[in-house]
N, C-alpha and C positions, 0 to 999 in steps of 0.2 A: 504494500500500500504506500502509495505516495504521502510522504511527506513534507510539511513546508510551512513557512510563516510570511507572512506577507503583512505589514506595518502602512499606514499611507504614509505618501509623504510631510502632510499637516500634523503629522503626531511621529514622527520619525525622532525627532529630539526628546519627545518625552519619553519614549520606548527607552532610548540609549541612554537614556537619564537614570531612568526607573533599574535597568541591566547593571549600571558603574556603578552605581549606589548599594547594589546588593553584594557587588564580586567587592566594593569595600569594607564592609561589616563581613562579608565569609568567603574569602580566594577560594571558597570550593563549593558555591552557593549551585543550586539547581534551582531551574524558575519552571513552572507550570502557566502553562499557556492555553487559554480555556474560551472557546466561543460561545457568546452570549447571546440570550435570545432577543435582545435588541439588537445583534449586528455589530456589535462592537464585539473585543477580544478583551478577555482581563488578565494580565499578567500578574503574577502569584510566587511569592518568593518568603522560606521562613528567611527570618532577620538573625537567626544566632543571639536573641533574645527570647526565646518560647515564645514567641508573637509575630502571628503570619502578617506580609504587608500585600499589597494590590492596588494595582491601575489601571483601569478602562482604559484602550486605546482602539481607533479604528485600523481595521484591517482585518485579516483571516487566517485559520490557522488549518489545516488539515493532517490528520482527524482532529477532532472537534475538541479533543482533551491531547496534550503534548505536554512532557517532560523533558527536560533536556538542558545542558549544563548552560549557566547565566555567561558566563567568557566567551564559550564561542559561540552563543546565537549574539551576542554583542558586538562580535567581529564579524559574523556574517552581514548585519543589517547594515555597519558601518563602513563593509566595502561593494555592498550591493549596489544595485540600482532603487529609489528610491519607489516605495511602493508596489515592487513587485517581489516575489517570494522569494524565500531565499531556505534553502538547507538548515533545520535547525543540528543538527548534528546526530549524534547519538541515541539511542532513547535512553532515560536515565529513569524510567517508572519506578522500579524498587528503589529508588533511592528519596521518594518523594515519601513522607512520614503522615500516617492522619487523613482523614477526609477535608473536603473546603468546608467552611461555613456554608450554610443555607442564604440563598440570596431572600428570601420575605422571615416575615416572625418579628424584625428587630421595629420596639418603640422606640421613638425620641424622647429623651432624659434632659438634654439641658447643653446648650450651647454656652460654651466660656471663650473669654479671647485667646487668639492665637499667642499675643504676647506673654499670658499668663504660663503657656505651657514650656515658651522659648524660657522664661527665669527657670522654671522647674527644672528644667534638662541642663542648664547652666548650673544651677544649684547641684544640680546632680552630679555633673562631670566635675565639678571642684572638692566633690566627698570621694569620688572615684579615684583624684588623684589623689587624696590623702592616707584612704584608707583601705584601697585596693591592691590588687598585686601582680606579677608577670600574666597572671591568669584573668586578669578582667575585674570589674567591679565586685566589688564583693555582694554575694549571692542576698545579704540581706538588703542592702544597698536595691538590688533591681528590685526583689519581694515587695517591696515596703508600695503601699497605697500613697500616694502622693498628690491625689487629685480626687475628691469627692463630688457627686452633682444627682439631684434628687426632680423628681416632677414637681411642675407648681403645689399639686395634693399632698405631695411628701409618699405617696404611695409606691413611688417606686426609687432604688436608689444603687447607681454604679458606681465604682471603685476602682479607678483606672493609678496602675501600678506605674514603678520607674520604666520597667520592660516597656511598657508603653508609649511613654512619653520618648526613653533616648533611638525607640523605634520610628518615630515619627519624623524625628530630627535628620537621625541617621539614613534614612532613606528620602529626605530632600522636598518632602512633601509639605515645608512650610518654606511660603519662599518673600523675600520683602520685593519693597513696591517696584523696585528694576528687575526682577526674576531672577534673581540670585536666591540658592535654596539658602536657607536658614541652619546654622549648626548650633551645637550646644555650647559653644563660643562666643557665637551672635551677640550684639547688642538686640535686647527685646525691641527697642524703639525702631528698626532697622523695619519692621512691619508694622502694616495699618494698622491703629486704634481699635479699627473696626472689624478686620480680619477675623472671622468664626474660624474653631473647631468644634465639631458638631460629635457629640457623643450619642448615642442607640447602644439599645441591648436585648436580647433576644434569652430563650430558656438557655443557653449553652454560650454564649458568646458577649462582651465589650466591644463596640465596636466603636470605632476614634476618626473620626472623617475630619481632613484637612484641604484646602483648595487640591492638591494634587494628589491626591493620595488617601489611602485606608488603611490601619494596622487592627487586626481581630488578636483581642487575646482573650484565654477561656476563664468563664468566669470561678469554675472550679478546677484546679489544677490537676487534679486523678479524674475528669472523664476523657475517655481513652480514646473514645470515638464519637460523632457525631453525621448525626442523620442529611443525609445531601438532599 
């Protein structure tokens, strides 16, 4: 069976954006490549923080679910012709861990600004150098809830972790007002005032919408699996 990915050219830089940003957080990242029932494609990458990240982009992917290593479908796209298919490489399936989230289910909880979440991840990365080690942040360091946000009723209420926040960053999905992604470095001021991140959550999943971007992490950390 043929296979292939094809990106348009209008969404070509966010493709090779979304690809450099995963093989930075893990040189041995696999991306999952998934055609959507609106026509778009969503690329799917864990972050090397137990928190999946995803980007809608236009284009096509054949078959309709692909796996396949983030370096060289990122080399392919970057020496192809723009918006036609290109080899994504290998199949890499067994190495792809866990099912995706369910695309419906998830309510909205509460929008916070984007800058709120840039200090977090700044706050973060300054405990990380102090207290961390050759091996990365310290595990309690990511655990820790760092962002709470409840419905107007108070009825319902999410708990979005550091894993979340340095996934958000790290993967370039906050970006200030000249299109420069946002790191955990950033000055917060560096993005709009007004700049949302949009928080949802569903029975299994956190989910953290930023302009470019989506990081899911599980609401409970021992469920093993979930329902596609």
């Amino acid at each position: 069976m043929e296979r292939h990915v094809a990106v348009a050219a209008s969404d070509l830089s966010n493709a090779t954006a979304f690809l450099a940003h995963a093989v930075r957080l893990d040189d041995a990242a696999v991306v999952r490549v998934v055609a959507r029932a609106d026509g778009l494609i969503a690329l799917w990458t864990h972050t090397g923080f137990e928190v999946l990240a995803t980007r809608a982009v236009s284009g096509s992917v054949a078959p309709r679910d692909v796996v396949c290593d983030a370096s060289a479908l990122h080399a392919a796209l970057g020496s192809g012709i723009p918006g036609e298919p290109v080899d994504p490489g290998f199949s890499l399936d067994s190495a792809w861990r866990g099912a995706l989230p369910a695309t419906v289910g998830f309510r909205h909880i509460d929008d916070v600004p984007a800058r709120s979440v840039i200090a977090l991840a700044r706050d973060g990365a300054r405990v990380a150098r102090d207290e961390g080690s050759a091996h990365g942040p310290a595990t309690g360091l990511l655990d820790q809830d760092v962002l709470e946000v409840s419905t107007d009723d108070g009825a319902f209420t999410a708990a979005v972790t550091m894993r979340s926040v340095f996934a958000l960053t790290g993967m370039g999905f906050i970006r200030d007002a000249n299109g420069r992604a946002v790191t955990e470095t950033s000055d917060a001021d560096a993005v709009a005032p007004d700049e949302p991140v949009r928080i949802r959550m569903s029975a299994a999943w956190i989910r953290v919408d930023a302009r470019y971007g989506s990081v899911y992490q599980r609401r409970h950390r021992d469920l093993a699996v979930t329902v596609l």
